[in-house]
N, C-alpha and C positions, 0 to 999 in steps of 0.2 A: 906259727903265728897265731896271736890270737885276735880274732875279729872282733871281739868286744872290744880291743882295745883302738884298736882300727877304723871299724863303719859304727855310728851308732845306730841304735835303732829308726832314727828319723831316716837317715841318708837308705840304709834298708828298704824301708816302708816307699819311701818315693820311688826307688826303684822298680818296686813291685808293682808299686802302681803303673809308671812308665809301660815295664814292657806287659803290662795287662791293657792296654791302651791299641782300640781295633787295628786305628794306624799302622802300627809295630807290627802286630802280629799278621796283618794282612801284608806287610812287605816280607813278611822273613817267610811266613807262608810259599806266597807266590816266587820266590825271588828265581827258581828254573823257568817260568815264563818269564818274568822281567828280562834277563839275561837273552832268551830266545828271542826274544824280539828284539832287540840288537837296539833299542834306543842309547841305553846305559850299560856301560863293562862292569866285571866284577868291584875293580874299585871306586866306581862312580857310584855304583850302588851301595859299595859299603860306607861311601862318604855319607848320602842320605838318609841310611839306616840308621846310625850310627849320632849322626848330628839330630833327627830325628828327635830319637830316644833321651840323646843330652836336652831336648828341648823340652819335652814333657816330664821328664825328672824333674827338672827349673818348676815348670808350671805348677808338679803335685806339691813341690816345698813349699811356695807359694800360698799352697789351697790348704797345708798340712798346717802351715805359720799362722796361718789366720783361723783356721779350727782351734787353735793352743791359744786364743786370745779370746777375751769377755767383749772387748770394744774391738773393733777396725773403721780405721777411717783413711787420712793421707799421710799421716804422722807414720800407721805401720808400714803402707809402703815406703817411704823413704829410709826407712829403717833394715826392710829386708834389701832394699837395694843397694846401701852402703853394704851391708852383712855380707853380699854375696857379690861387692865389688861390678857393681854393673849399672846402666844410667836409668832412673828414674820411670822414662821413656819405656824401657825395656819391661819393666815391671808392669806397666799400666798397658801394655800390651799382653801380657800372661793374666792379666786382670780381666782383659776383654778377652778374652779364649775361654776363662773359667765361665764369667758370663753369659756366654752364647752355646754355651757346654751347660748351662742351666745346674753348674756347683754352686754358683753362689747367686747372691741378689743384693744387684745394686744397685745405690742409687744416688744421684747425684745431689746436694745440698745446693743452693746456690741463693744469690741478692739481686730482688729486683730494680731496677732502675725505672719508675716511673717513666713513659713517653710520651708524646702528643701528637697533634695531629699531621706533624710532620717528621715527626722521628717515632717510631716504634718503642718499646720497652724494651728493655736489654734485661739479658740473665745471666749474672756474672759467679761465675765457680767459685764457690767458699771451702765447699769438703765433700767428702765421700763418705756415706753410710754403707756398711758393707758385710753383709748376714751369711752366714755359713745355709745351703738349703740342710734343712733336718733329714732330708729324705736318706738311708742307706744307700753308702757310694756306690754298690754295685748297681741300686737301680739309676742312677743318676747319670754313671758315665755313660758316652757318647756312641752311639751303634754308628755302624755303615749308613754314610747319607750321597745319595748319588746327586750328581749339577745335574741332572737332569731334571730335580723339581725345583732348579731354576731355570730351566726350557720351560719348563712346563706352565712356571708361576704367569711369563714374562716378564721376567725383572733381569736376563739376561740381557749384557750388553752388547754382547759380541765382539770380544775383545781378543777373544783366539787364546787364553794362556792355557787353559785347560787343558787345548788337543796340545799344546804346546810342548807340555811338559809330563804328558800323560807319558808312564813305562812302558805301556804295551801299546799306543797307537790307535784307540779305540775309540777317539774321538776326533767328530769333524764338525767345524763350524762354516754352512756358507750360508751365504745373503741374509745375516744375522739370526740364523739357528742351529740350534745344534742337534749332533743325533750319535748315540752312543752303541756303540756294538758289544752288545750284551754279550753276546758269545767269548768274546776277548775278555770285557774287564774283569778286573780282578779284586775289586771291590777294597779301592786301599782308601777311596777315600782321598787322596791329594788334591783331585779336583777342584773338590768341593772347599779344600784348604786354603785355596790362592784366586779361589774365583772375589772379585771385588764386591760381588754383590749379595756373596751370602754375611760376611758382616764384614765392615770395613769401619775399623777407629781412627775419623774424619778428624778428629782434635790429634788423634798422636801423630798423623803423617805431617800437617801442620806443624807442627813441635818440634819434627822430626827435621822437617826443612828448615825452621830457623834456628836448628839446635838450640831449642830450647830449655829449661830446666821447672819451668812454672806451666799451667797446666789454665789456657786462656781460649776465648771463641775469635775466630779469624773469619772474620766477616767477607761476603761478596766475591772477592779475588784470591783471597787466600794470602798465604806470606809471599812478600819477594822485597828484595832489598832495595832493585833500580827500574826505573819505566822509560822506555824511549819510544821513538818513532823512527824508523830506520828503511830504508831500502837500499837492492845491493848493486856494485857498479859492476858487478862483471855482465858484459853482454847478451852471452850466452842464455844465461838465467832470465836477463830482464825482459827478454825476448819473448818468453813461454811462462814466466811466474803468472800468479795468480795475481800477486799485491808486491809486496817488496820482495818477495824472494829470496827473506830470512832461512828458510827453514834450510832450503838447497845450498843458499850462502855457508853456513855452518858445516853441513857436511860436505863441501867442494874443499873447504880449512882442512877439516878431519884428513880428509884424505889425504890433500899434496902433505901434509906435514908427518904422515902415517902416525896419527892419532890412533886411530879405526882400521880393523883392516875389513867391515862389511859393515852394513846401512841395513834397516828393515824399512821397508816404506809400501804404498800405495801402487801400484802402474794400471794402466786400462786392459782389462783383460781382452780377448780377440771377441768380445760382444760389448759393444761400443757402449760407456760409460757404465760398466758395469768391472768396478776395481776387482785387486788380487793382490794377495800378497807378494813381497819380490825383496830379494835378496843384492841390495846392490854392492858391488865389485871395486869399482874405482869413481870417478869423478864425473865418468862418459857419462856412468848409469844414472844419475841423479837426474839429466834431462826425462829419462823415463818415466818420472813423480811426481814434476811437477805439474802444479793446479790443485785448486781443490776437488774432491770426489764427494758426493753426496750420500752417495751409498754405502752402507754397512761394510768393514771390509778387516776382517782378522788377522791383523799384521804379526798377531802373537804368538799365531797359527805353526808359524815356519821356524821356531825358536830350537826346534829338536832337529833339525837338519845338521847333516853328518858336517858339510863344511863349516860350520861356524864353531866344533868343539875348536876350547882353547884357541880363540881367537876374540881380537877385544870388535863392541858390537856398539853402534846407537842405532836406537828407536826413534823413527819419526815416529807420531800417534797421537790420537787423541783423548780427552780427559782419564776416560774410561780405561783404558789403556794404560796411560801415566798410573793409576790408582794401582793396578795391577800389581805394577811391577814395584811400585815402592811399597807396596804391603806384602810381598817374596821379601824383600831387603829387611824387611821389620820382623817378620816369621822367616828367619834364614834358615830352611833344611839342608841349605849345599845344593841344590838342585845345577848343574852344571849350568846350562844356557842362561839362566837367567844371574850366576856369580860372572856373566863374561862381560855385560851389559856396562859400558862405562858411559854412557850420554845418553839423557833422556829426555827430547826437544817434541815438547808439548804445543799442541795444534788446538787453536777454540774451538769449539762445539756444541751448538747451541741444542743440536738433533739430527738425525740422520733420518735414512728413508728405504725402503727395499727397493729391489729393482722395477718391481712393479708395481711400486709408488710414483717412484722419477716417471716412469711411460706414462700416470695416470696424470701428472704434473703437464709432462709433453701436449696432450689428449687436451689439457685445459687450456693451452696456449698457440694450438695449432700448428703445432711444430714438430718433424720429423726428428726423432733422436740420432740420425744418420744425420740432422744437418746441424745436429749442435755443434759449437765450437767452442764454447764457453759457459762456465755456470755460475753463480755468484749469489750470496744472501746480502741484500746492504739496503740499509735503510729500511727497512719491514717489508719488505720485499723478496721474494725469489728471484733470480732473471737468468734468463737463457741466452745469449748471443749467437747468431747461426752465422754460417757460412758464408751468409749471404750479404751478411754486415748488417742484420738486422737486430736490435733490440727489443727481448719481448719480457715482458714482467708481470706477475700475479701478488697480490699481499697474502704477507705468511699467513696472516689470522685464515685464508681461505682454502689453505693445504695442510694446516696444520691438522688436521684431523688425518692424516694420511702420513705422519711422522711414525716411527716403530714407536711400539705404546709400550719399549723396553725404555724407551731412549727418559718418559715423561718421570721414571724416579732418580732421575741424574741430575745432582745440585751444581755438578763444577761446569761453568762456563770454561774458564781459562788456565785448565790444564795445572792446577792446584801443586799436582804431584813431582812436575818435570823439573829442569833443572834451568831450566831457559824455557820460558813459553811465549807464541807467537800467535797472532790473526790480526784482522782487521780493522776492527772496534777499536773506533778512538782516535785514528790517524787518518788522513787526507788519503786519498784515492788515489791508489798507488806505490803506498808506502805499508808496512807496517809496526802494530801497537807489540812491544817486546817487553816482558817481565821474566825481568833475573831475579834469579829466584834461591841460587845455591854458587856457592863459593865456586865451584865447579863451570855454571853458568855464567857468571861473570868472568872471569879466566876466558872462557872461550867469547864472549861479546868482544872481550878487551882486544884478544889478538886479531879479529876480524876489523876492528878498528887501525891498528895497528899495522895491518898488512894491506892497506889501502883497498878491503875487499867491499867495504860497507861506506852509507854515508847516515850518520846519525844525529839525532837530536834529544834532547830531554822531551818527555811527551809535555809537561808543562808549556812548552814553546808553541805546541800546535794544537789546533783544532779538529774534531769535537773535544779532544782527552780525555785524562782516566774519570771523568766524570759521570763520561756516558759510558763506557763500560760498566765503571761498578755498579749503576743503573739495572743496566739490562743482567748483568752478572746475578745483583740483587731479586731480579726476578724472574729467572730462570730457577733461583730457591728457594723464591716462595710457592712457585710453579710446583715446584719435587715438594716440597712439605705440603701440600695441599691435595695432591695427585698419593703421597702415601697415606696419609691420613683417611682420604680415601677407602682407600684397598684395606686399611689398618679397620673402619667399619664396616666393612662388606667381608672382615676376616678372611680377606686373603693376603697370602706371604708376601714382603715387604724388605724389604736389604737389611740390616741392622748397622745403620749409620751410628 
């Protein structure tokens, strides 16, 4: 055979690069510890290696296409994307890897829109500039970066995918930190891969959800198709929800219909309002989650548990979370647990608290955590409900200094990334505010309607509506621009939104 006439030299050269690429070489390195730890079997591993290495081939063609050009802008990517048969999306995602991998530099073009004093200036995407760095690729590419100098930064959010997905089990996140055992890791680097917050391309997951093909800014709430205001009629649920009792609604469907055959969600661990992760079963379990939980709580944690291989999964979770797992689905290495994941029912989140936050909370309201019975954020307010049938309430402005100071570079209120997203903002007390958001999640609203599980309305019908939301949605992101900007002058690390 002859190989010149087979590989050219580009397809070559990318390869080379590929498995020169730490990643690569730190899995196929390690791969008798991988194995030993019993996370991943031999062909689970060789799915990831393997998918892997297909992915950063893609990436160096990519970085090789735009080296063989005098200009780049959006014309070339659409160009290699047709070439290599794959969406737009895809490309501008290999785009932002090259960028955060500091190959290239770039930089967005865009048209302002004058604003006043009641609407802001808008900056609308025209093009991309997009420079090769001069520097020789061997000093450029990317060494070993451990999540641990995003422990360190706090710009973790605690979202658990890390120990999740880690091959050797060397990581744990509680009460929204994490801590890495040196001794185990094997320095592959995947952590760091799928962590949200070391860069996350906030336009592509957007783009991604309204399968899009144009490349635009999704203000406030992000995409979704339909808004309602909803709560659910089965008893059971309405008995113990927090508000309408969407989220548990959903997965009660999942199950009787075996959608799913397991739930990741929320439960009280045996230290009173201080969550855990939990693995729910059938329909029973769902009583176990519900309510809201206030504290930090790594649902993403339990993703590598032995029962949930080959088995279909939804995620309750919040924004942080949601971001997670649709930037795994965008950078697909095969990673088992998280190809299992069919439902992703996103929870609002304006901020979270450690545990011994909430106790400093308790501490300011006179209130025993043993006699809480209920917790709630509504109206600019915290409130406690006890046992006692009492009502006690604090304004956030006066605890917010006592929020995780991971939680202040987080732009999404309402769960941007899920497929269905739910809280309260917006609907009448006792219901709640629901964005479908993915073909997926509407499918699933509809048959909850359909099976007489839900009672629903257009949120336009009621009051406050998506007014006030996108409000507060609006500035929970001027909040995170303002809070990175920040840290951006006082040169400390920073997400790469």
């Amino acid at each position: 055979m002859n190989l010149e006439e087979n590989f050219s030299w580009e397809f070559l050269k990318n390869v080379a690069d590929a498995l020169d690429s730490y990643r690569i070489r730190a899995l196929i390195d390690a791969k008798q510890d991988i194995l030993k730890a019993g996370i991943y079997d031999e062909s689970q591993y060789d799915i990831i290696l393997y998918r892997m290495l297909d992915e950063e081939k893609l990436k160096y063609s990519l970085f090789n296409d735009l080296k063989n050009n005098s200009k780049n802008n959006l014309k070339t990517l659409i160009k290699f994307s047709d070439l290599n048969s794959i969406e737009l999306s895809k490309t501008l995602c290999l785009l932002e890897l090259l960028k955060n991998e500091k190959l290239i530099l770039l930089e967005e073009l865009v048209d302002e829109i004058e604003g006043d004093e009641n609407n802001p200036a808008k900056f609308i995407f025209k093009d991309y500039s997009i420079k090769i760095n001069d520097d020789p690729i061997s000093q450029l590419k990317p060494i070993y970066e451990p999540v641990k100098v995003i422990f360190d930064s706090k710009i973790c959010s605690g979202c658990g995918l890390c120990a999740g997905i880690c091959p050797v089990n060397c990581l744990h996140i509680y009460n929204g930190f994490g801590k890495i055992d040196e001794d185990k890791c094997i320095r592959c680097g995947l952590c760091y891969f799928v962590c949200p917050r070391t860069f996350l391309p906030m336009k592509i997951l957007n783009m991604t959800q309204e399968k899009a093909s144009k490349i635009k800014d999704y203000e406030k709430i992000g995409h979704f198709l339909e808004a309602y205001s909803a709560r659910t009629k089965i008893k059971e649920i309405s008995m113990i929800c927090q508000d309408g009792g969407i989220s548990s609604t959903c997965l009660h469907y999942l199950f009787d219909k075996n959608e799913i055959d397991f739930a990741l969600g929320a439960k009280m661990s045996n230290t009173l309002w201080r969550p855990e992760p939990v693995i729910l079963k059938n329909k029973e379990d769902i009583l176990l989650t519900a309510g809201t939980k206030y504290v930090n709580n790594p649902n993403l944690q339990i993703l590598n548990q032995k029962e949930l291989k080959n088995k279909k999964i939804a995620v309750v979770g919040v924004p942080c979370q949601m971001q997670a797992i649709l930037k795994s689905e965008l950078y697909n290495i095969g990673i088992p647990s998280l190809n299992t994941i069919k439902y992703k029912i996103g929870i609002f989140c304006m901020e979270s608290f450690s545990y011994e936050s909430l106790l400093e909370i308790c501490k300011k309201l006179n209130v025993d955590i043993k006699n809480a019975k209920k917790m709630d954020i509504n109206k600019g307010k915290f409130f406690i409900y006890t046992k006692n049938d009492e009502e006690l309430n604090i304004p956030i402005k006066e605890i917010s200094h006592l929020a995780r100071e991971d939680c202040e570079i987080c732009y999404d209120l309402t769960s941007e990334s899920a497929d269905i997203s739910i809280g309260s903002i917006g609907s009448p007390s006792g219901w709640n505010t629901v964005l479908i958001r993915t073909e997926k999640g509407k499918k699933l609203y509809n048959k909850l309607i359909e099976n007489d599980l839900i009672e629903s309305k257009p949120i336009a019908e009621v009051k406050p509506g998506l007014s006030l939301l996108q409000k507060i949605a609006g500035s929970k992101k001027s909040k995170s621009n303002k809070h990175i900007n920040s840290k951006k002058e006082e040169s400390v690390r920073v997400p790469n939104y």
